[in-house]
C-alpha positions in Angstrom: 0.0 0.0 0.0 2.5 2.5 0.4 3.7 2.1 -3.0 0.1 3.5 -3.6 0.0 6.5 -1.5 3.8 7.5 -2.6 2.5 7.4 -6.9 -1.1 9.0 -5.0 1.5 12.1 -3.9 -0.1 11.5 -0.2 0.8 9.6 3.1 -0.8 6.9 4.8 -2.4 9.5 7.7 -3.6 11.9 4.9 -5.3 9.5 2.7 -7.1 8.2 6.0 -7.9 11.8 7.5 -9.4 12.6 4.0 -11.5 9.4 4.4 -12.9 10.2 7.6 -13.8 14.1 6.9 -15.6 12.5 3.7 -17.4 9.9 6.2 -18.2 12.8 8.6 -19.1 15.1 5.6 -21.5 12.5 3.9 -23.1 11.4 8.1 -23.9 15.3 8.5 -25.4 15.4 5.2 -28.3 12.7 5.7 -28.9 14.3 9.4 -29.3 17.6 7.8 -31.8 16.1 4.8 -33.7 14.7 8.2 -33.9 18.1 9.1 -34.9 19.1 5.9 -37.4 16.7 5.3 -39.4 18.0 8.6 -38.4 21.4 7.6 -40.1 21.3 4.7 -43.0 19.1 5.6 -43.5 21.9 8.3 -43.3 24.8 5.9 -43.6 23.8 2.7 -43.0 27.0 1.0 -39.7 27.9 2.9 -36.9 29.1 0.7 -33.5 27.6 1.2 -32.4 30.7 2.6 -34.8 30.6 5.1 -34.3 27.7 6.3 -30.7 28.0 6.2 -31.4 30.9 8.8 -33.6 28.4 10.7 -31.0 25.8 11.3 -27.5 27.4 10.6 -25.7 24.0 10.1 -22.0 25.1 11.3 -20.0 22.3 8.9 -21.7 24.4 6.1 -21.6 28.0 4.7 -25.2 29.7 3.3 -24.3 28.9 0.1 -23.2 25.6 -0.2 -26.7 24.9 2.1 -28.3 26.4 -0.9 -26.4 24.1 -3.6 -27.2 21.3 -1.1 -30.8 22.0 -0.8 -31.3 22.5 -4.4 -29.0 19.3 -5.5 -31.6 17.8 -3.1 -34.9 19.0 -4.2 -35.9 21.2 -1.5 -36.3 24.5 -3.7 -39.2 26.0 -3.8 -40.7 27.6 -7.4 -41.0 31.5 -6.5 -44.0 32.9 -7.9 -43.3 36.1 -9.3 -45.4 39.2 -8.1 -46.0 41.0 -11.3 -47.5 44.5 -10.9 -46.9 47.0 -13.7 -46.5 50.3 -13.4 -46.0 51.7 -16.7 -48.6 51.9 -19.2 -47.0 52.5 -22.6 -49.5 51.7 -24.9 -49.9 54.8 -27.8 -47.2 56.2 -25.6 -44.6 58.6 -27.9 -41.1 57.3 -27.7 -38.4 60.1 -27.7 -35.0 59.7 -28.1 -32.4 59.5 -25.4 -30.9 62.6 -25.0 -28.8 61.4 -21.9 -27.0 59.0 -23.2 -23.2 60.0 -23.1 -23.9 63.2 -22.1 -21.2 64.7 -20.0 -23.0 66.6 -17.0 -21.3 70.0 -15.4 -24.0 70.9 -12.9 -27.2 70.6 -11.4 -30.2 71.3 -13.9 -29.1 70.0 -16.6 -30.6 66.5 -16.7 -33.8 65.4 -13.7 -34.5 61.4 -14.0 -37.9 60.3 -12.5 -39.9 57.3 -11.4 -43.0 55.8 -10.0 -42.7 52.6 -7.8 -45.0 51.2 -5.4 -45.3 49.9 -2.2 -48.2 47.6 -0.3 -49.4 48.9 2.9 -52.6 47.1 4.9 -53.8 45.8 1.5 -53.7 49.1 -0.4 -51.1 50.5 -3.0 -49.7 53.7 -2.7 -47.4 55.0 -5.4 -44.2 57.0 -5.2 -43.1 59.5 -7.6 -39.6 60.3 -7.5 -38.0 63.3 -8.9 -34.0 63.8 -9.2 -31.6 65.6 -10.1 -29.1 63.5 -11.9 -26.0 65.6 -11.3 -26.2 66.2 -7.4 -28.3 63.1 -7.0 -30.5 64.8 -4.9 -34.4 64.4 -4.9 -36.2 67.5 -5.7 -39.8 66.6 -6.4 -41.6 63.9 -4.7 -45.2 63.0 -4.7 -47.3 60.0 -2.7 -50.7 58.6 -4.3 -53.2 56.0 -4.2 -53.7 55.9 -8.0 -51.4 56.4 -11.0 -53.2 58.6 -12.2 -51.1 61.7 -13.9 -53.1 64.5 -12.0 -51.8 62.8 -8.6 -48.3 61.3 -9.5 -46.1 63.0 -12.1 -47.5 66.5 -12.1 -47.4 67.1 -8.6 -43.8 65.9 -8.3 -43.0 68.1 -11.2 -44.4 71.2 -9.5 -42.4 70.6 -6.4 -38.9 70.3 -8.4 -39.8 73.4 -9.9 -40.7 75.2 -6.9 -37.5 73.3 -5.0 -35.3 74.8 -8.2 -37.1 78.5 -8.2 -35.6 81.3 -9.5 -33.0 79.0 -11.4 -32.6 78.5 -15.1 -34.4 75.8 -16.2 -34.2 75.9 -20.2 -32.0 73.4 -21.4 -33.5 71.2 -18.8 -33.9 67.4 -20.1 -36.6 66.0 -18.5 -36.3 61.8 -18.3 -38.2 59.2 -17.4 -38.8 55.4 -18.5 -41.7 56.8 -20.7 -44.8 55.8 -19.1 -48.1 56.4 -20.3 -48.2 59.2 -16.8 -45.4 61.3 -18.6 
């Protein structure tokens, strides 16, 4: 045998101790699929994560738990939560004007967007206004409906009266073109 371990590139006592963590390796696997299995009988729409923060194996980082559980069959199909926003239907589409533009100061280029957020079963939109050179938000606006009247234009007026008395111009307005702008 040592004839073996000397062509192998090992020793006798490394060959073994590699034997042994894989015997202790493959033992802590099928008591953590036991876990598993009662995990997941339990909560049956768990995500790996989750349940990697439930048991916190210490032989076994978060994301080799995760290659575990999956190589196992323990992930769980996410269903996507698909909520639009944007309404571009008969929407104009206008060129980019900020694409490789160099910026120099503030009013040169404002970005916005809507997003939304879920409060005790209601949506309530978010228009936000910035200013793409200081990154600072100068029109904001908070509605219950995406209608234009309630998002975009009030944001709009508070960006202009944030920015008074400054020269607006050559201001390029931008947005993801939405059916509200």
């Amino acid at each position: 045998m040592n004839e073996v371990y000397r062509v192998l590139g090992t020793s006798k006592q490394n060959f073994h101790q590699g034997v042994d963590r894989l015997l202790m390796q493959q033992m802590e696997r099928e008591q953590l699929l036991v876990i598993l299995y009662q995990v997941r009988k339990d909560h049956p729409k768990m995500s790996c994560r989750d349940m990697y923060r439930m048991i916190r194996p210490q032989y076994m980082g978060r994301d080799r738990f995760e290659a575990f559980c999956k190589e196992e069959g323990f992930s769980v199909e996410l269903k996507r939560n698909f909520r639009r926003t944007t309404n571009s239907l008969g929407v104009t589409r206008f060129p980019n004007l900020v694409q490789g533009l160099k910026l120099t100061g503030v009013n040169q280029v404002w970005v916005s967007d809507i997003t939304y957020y879920e409060m005790t079963n209601r949506f309530y939109y978010l228009t936000f206004i910035m200013d793409l050179y200081s990154r600072k938000i100068i029109g904001y606006s908070v509605s219950d409906n995406l209608l234009t009247d309630n998002t975009t234009i009030p944001a709009l007026n508070k960006a202009i009266n944030t920015r008074q008395g400054q020269n607006l111009t050559s201001l390029i307005f931008h947005s993801d073109g939405g059916g509200q702008y």
